[in-house]
N, C-alpha and C positions, 0 to 999 in steps of 0.2 A: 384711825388710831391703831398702833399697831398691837396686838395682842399682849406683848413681852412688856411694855409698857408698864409704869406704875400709875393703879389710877386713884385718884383722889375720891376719899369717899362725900364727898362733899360738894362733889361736881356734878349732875348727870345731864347726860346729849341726847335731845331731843332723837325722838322715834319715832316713821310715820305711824299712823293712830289705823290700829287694822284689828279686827275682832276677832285674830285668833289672839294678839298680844293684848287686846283690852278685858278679855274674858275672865281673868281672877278676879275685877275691880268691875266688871257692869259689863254695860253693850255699847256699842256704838249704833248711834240714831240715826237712820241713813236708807232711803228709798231702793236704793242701788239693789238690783239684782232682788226685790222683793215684789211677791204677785198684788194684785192692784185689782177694783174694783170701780168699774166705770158708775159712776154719781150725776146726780145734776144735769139728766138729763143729758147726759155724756160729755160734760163740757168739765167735768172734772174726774181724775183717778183719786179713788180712796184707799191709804195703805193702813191694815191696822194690823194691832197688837203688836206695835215695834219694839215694844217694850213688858215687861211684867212688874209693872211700881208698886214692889212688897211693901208693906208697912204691919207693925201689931196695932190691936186695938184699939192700945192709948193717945196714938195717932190719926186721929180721927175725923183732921180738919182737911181737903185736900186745898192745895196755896198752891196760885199761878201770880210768881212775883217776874216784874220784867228787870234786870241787869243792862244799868250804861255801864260799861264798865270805860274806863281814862285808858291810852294808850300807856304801853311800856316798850323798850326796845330790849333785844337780846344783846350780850347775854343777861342774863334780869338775878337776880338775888330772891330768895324766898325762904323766911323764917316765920313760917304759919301754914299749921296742917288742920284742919277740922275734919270731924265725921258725923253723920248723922244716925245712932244705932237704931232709932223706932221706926225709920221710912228712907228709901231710896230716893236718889233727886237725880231730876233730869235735865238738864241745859241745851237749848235751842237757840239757835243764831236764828235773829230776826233781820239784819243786816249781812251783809260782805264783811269780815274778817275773820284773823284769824285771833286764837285764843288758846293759852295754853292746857292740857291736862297732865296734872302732875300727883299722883297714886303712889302710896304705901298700906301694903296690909297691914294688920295689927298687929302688936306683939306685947303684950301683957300689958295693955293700955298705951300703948303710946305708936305712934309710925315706926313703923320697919325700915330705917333709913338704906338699911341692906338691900334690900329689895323693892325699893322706891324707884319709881319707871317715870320718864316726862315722854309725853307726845306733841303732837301737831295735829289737829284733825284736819283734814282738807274743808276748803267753803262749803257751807251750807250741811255740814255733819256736826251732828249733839251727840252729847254722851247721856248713859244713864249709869251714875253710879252706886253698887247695890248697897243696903243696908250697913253699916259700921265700917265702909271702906275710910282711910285717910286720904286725904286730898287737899291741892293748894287753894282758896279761893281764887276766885276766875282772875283773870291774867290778862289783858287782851295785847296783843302784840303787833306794834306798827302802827294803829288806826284805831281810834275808837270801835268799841262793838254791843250791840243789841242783844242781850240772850234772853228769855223767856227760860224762869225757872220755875217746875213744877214738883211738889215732896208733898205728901201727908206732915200735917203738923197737930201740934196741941199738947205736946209735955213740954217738962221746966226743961228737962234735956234733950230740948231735938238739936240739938247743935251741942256738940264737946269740940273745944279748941285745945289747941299744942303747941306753944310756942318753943322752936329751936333754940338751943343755947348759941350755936354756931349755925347761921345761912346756907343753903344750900344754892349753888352757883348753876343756873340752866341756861346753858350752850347751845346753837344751832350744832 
């Protein structure tokens, strides 16, 4: 795209999913380049602390829910952001696919469609995204996919939704 360009606020093109660009919105969950602890008698490496899953108080329940999520193709439509303010949530591909993540920070209760970011993680990479971020629910693109979700639960409000007046169009 060329910079001179007009661009459509209403469009955004996929990014690969890399933790220096995931980092206002959570971490990326991912082995790669992280020290490991031989387990099991050495027939396995243990990686911890991938993540730091903040949660207050009133959150108190920890939920390890599993997502089929249906396939979708690009470029895909999406008019629905949620946030979760009381606990961070994590997503882990339990299968091969892929799956979109789609981020806006907040802005006086509602997405920041301005600064609303989509990725692509590569196979076998989960995100964690942190406490009161906006995001699309999971996406999966091409192929059904497995994800293992894990958040602190136990308020009325562990989930706030956002419905777009107008769809946001996400492009390879």
């Amino acid at each position: 795209m060329n910079p001179s360009d007009p661009v459509d606020p209403h469009v955004l093109r996929l990014a690969p999913l890399t933790a220096a660009a995931f980092a206002p919105f959570g971490d990326v969950v991912s082995i790669e380049g992280k020290p490991a602890t031989p387990v099991n008698d050495g027939r396995a490496l243990r990686y911890d602390k991938l993540v730091h899953l903040t949660h207050e108080t009133d959150a108190a329940l920890p939920g390890l829910s599993l997502y089929h999520v249906s396939a979708s193709t690009l470029p895909v439509e999406v008019d629905l952001f949620e946030r979760h303010p009381h606990s961070g949530q994590v997503f882990l591909p339990m299968m091969d696919g892929s799956f979109l993540v789609v981020v806006a920070p907040d802005r006086d209760g509602q997405p920041d469609l301005d600064r609303a970011q989509a990725f692509l993680p590569e196979l076998g990479v989960g995100v964690h995204y942190k406490p009161g971020i906006w995001h699309v629910p999971m996406t999966a693109i091409g192929a059904d996919v497995l994800l293992a979700m894990l958040m602190w639960e136990g308020t009325e409000t562990a989930t706030v939704e956002h419905r777009l007046a107008t769809p946001i169009l996400i492009q390879a």
